[in-house]
KESE-199249 format. One record per residue (C-alpha): y, z, x; residue number from 0. Coordinates in Angstrom, 2 decimals, always signed. Each point is the difference from the previous one (the first is absolute). Layout:
N
py = Y; pz = Z; px = X; seq = NUM;
...
end
This chain:
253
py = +46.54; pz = -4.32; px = +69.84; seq = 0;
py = +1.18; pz = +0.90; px = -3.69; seq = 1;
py = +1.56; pz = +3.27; px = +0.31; seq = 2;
py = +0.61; pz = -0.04; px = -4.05; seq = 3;
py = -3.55; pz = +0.14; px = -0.56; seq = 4;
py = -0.87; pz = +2.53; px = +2.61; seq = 5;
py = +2.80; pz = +2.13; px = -1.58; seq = 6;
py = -1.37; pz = -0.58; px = -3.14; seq = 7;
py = -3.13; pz = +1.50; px = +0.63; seq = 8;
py = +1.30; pz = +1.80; px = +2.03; seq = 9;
py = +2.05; pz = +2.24; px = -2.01; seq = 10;
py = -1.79; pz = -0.30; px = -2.94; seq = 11;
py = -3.14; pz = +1.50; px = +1.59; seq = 12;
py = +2.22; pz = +2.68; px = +1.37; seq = 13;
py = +1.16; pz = +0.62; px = -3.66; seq = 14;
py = -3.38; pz = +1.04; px = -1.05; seq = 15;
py = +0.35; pz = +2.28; px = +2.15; seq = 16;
py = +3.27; pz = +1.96; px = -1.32; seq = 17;
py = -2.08; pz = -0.25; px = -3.31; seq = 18;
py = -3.22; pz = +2.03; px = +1.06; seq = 19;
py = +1.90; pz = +2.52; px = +1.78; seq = 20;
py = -2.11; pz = +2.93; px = -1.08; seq = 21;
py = -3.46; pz = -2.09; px = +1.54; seq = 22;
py = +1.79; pz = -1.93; px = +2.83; seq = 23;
py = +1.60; pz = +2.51; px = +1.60; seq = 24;
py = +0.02; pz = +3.47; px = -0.81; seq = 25;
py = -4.10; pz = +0.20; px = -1.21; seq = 26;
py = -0.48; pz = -1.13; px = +3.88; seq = 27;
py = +2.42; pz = +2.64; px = +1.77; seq = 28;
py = -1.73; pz = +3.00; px = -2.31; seq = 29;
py = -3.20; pz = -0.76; px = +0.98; seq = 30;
py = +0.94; pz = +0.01; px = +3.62; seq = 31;
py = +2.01; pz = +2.81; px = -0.77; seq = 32;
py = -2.98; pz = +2.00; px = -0.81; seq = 33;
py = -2.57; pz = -1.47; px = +2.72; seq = 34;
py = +2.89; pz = +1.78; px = +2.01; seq = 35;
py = -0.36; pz = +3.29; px = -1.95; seq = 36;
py = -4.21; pz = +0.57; px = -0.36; seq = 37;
py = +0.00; pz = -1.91; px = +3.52; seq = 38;
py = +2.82; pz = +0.47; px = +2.02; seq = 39;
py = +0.43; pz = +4.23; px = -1.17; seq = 40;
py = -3.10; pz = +0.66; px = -0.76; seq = 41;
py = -2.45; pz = -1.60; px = +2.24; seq = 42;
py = +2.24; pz = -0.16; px = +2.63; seq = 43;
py = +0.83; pz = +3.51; px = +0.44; seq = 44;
py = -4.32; pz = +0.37; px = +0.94; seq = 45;
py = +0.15; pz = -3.02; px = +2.68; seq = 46;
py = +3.01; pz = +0.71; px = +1.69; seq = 47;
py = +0.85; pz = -2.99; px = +2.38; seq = 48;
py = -1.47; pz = -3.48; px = +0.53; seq = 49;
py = +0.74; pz = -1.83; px = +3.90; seq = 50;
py = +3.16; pz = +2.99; px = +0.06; seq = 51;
py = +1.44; pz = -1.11; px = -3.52; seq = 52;
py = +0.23; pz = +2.76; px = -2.94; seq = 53;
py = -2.68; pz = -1.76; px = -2.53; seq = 54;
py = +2.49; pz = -0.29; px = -2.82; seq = 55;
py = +1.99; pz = -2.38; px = +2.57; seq = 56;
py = -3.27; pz = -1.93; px = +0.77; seq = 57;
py = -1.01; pz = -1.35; px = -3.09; seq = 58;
py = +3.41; pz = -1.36; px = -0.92; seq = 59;
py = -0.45; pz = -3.21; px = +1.44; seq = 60;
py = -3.24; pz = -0.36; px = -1.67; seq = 61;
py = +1.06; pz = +0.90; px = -3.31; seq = 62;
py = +2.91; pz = -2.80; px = +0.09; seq = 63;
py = -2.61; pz = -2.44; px = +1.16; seq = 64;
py = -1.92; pz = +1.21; px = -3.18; seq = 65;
py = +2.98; pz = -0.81; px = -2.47; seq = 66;
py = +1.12; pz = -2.93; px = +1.80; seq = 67;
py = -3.62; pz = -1.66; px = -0.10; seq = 68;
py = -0.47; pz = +0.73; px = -3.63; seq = 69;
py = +3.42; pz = -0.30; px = -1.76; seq = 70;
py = +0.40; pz = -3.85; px = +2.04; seq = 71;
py = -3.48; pz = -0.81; px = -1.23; seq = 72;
py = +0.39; pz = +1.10; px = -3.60; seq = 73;
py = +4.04; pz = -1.43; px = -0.23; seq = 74;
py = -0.93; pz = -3.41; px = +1.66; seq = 75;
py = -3.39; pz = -0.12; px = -1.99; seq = 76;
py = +1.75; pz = +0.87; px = -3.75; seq = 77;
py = +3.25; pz = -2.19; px = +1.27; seq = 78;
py = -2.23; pz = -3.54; px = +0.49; seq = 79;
py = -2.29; pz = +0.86; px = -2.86; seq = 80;
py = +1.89; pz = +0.87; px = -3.23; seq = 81;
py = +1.60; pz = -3.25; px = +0.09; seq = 82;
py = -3.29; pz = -1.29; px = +0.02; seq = 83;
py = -1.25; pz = +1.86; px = -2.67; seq = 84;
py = +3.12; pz = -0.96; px = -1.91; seq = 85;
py = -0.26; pz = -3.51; px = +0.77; seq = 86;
py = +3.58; pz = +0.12; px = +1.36; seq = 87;
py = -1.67; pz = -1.05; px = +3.82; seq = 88;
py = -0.12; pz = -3.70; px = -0.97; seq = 89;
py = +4.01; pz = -0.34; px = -0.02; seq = 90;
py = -0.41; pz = +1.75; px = +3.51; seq = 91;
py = -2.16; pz = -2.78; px = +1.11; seq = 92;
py = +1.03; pz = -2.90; px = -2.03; seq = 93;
py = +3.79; pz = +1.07; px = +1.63; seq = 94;
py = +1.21; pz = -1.62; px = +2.89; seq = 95;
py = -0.60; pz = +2.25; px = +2.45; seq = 96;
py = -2.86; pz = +0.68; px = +2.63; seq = 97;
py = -2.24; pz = +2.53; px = +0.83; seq = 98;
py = +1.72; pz = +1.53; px = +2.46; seq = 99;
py = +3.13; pz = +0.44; px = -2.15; seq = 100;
py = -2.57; pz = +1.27; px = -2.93; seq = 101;
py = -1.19; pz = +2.68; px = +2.81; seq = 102;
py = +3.49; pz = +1.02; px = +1.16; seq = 103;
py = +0.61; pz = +0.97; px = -3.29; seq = 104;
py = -2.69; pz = +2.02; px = -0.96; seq = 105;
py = -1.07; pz = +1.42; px = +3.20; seq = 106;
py = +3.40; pz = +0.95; px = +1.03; seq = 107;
py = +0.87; pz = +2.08; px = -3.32; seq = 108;
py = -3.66; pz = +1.60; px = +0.90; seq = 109;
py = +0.62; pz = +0.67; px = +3.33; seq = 110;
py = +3.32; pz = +1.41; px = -0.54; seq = 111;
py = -1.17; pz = +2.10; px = -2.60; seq = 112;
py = -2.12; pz = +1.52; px = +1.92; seq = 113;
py = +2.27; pz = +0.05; px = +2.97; seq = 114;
py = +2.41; pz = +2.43; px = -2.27; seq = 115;
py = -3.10; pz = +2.17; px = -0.71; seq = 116;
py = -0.61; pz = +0.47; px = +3.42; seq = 117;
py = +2.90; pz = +1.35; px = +0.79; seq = 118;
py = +0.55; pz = +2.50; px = -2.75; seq = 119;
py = -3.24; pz = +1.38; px = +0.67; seq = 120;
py = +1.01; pz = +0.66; px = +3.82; seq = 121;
py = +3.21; pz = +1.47; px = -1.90; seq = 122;
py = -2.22; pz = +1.74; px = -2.03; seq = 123;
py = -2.20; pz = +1.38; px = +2.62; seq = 124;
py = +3.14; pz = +1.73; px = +1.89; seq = 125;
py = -0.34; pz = +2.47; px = -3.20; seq = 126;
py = -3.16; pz = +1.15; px = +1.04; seq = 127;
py = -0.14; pz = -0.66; px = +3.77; seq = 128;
py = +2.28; pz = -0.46; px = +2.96; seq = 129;
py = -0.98; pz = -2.84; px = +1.82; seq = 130;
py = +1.50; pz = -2.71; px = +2.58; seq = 131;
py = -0.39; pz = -3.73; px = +0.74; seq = 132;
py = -0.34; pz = -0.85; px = +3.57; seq = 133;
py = +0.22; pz = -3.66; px = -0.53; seq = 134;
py = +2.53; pz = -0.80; px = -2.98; seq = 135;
py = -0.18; pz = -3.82; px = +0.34; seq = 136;
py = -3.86; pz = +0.03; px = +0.51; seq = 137;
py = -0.23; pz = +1.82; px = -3.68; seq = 138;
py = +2.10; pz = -1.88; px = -1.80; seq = 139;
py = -1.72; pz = -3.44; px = +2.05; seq = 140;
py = -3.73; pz = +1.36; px = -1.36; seq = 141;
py = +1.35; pz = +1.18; px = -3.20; seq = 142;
py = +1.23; pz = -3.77; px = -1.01; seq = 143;
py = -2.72; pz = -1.12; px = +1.24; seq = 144;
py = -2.81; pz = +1.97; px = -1.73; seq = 145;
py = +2.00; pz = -0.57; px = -3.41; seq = 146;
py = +0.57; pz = -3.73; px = +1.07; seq = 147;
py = -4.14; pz = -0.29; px = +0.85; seq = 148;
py = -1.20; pz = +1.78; px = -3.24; seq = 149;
py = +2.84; pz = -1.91; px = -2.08; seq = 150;
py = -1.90; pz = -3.19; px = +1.00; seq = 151;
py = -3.30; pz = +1.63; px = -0.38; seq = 152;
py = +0.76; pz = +1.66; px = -3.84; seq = 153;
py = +1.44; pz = -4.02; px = -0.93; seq = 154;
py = -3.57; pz = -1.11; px = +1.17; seq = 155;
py = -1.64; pz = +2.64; px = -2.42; seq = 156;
py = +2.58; pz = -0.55; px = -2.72; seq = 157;
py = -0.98; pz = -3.85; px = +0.03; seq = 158;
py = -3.91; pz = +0.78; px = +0.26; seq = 159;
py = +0.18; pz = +2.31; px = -2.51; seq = 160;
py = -0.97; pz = -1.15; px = -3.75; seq = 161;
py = +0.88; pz = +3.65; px = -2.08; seq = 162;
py = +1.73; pz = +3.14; px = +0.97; seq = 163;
py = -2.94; pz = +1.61; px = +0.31; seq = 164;
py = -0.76; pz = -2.02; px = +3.17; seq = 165;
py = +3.56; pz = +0.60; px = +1.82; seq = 166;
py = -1.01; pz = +3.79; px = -0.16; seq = 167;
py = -3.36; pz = -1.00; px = +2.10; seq = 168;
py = +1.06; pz = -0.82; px = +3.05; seq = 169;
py = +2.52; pz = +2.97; px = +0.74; seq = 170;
py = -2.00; pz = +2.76; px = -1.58; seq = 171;
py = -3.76; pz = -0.79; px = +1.22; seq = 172;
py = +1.06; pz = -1.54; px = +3.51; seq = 173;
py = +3.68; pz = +0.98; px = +1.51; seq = 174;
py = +0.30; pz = +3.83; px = -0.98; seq = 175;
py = -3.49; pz = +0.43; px = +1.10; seq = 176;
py = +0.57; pz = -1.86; px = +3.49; seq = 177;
py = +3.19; pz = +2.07; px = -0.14; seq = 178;
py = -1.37; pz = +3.47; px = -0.37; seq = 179;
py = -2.29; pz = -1.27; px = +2.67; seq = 180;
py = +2.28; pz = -1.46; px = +2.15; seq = 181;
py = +1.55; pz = +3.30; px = +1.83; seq = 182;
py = +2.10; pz = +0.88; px = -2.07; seq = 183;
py = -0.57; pz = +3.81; px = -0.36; seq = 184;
py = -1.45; pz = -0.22; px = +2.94; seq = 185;
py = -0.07; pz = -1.44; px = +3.59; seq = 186;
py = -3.18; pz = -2.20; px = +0.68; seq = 187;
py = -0.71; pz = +1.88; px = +3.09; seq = 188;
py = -0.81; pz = +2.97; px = -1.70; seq = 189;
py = -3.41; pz = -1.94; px = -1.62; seq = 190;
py = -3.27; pz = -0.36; px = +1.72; seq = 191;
py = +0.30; pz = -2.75; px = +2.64; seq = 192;
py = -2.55; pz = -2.39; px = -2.41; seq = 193;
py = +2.42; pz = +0.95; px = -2.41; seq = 194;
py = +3.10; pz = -1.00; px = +2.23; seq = 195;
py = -1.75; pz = -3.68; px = +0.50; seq = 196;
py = -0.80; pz = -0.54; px = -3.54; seq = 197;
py = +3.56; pz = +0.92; px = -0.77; seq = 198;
py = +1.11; pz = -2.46; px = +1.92; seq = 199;
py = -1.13; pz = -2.49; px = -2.39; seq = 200;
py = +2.41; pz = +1.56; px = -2.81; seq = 201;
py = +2.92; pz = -2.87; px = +0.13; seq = 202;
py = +2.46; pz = +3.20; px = -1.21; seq = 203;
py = -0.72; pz = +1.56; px = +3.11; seq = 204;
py = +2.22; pz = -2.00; px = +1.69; seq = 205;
py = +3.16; pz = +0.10; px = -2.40; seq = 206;
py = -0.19; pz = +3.92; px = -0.09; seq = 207;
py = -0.38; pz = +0.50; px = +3.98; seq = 208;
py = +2.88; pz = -2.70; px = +0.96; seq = 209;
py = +2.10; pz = +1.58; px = -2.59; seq = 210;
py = -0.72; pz = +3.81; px = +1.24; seq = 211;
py = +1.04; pz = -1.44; px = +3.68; seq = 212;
py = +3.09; pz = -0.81; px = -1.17; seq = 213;
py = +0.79; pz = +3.50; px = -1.04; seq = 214;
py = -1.33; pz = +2.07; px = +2.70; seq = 215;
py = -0.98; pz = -1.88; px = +2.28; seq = 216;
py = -4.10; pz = +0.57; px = -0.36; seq = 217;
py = -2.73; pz = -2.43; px = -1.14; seq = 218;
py = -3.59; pz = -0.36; px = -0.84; seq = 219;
py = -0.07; pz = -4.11; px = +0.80; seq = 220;
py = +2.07; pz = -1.31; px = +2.72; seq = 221;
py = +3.53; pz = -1.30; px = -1.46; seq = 222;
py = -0.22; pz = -3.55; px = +1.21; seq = 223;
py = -3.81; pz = -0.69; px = -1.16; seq = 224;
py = +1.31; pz = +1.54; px = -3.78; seq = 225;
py = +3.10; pz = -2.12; px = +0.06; seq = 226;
py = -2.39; pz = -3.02; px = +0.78; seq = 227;
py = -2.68; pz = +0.80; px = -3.07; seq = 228;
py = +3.36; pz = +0.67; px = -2.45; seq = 229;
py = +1.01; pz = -4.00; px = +0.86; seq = 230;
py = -3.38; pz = -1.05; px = +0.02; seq = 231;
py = -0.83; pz = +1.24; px = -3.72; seq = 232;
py = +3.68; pz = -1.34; px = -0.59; seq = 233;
py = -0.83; pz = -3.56; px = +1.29; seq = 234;
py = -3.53; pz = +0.57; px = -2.05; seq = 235;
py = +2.29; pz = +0.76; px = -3.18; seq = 236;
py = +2.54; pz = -3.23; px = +0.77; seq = 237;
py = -2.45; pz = -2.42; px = +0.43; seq = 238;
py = -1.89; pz = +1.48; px = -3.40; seq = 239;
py = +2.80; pz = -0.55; px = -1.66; seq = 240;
py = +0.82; pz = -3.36; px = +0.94; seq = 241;
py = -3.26; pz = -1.35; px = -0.92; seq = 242;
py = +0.64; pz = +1.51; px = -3.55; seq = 243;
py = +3.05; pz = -1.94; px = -0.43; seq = 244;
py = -1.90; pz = -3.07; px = +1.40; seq = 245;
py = -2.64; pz = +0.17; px = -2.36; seq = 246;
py = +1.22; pz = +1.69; px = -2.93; seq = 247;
py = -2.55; pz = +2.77; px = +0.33; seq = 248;
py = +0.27; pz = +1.60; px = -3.32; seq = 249;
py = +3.63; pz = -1.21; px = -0.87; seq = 250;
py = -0.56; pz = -3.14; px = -1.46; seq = 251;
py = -2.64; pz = +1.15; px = -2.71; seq = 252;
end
């Protein structure tokens, strides 16, 4: 294993971030700031309680899950790809490393910016909202996770991606939509029950019902069969990645 070049990457990736303050950070925890405000005050003050929990509490799992997904995606995605667009990939891959080092490198500054985000918006959220976490380790365990998952998934779309225009596509038309849709402003069992089955479909149904769990305890999917379709789109991503490397899928043209 050749720690240098993970740390490379590593740090250098995390650099970016320190860079892009403004739009890595602090643009993410304003917007949440204000879903809290319009949704949290305002709306919530008309529906009152959801399964016994205030509704401002309710949707702060979901709106981490929201940030997470999207800031992993879009730091992973713009991490893998402006070194291809700069040309700067092919000392990556003509380097003696392998892909699993190349992944550590990249995917772990992702994650663990998004990991950071994560928890400054639950710091965040005690401005607006007291809340508690019934299971500590289980959040932090599905927070890596979900940033780890969506790391690997934003490096796929980062490497598929030929223009910036394209690593906008997949997290704009497709996540936030499943994510809106995905419970979490609401809980699934408040739909229609053809609605409640067709939800069930919605992959981001999952992440936002194992995560609520771990705060209080409540969940729209059973824990263990939303742990199992987190690893199984984790596996999906792994094995998509591999096959990238194997081929050169976009990396060697």
């Amino acid at each position: 294993m050749n720690i240098y070049a993970i740390r490379s990457i590593y740090f250098f990736e995390m650099a970016r971030t320190w860079r892009t303050l403004m739009q890595s950070i602090a643009s993410p925890i304003l917007s949440t700031s204000l879903y809290f405000v319009v949704f949290g005050a305002a709306i919530g003050s008309r529906v009152g309680e959801i399964e016994g929990i205030s509704y401002g509490a309710f949707i702060i799992p979901g709106l981490v899950m929201l940030s997470i997904m999207t800031e992993s995606i879009s730091n992973a995605s713009f991490g893998i790809y402006l070194p291809k667009f700069s040309g700067t990939i092919f000392e990556v891959l003509s380097a003696p490393i392998s892909y699993i080092e190349v992944l550590l490198g990249y995917v772990g500054a992702a994650a663990t910016k998004s990991i950071i985000l994560g928890f400054l918006i639950l710091a965040t959220a005690r401005i607006f909202v007291p809340y508690e976490i019934e299971h500590p380790i289980w959040m932090i365990g599905f927070l890596i996770l979900t940033a780890v998952t969506f790391s690997l998934f934003g490096f796929i779309i980062g490497i598929w991606a030929d223009g910036f225009e394209r690593l906008q596509v997949v997290p704009l038309m497709i996540i936030t939509p499943l994510t809106f849709l995905g419970g979490t402003f609401y809980s699934i069992k408040m739909l229609p029950p053809i609605w409640q089955k067709i939800t069930l479909f919605n992959p981001v149904v999952y992440l936002v019902s194992c995560f609520r769990w771990s705060f209080y305890g409540v969940s729209d999917v059973n824990v263990v069969v939303s742990l199992g379709m987190t690893l199984l789109f984790l596996a999906l991503c792994f094995a998509t990645v591999w096959w990238i490397f194997k081929t050169g899928y976009r990396l060697k043209t």
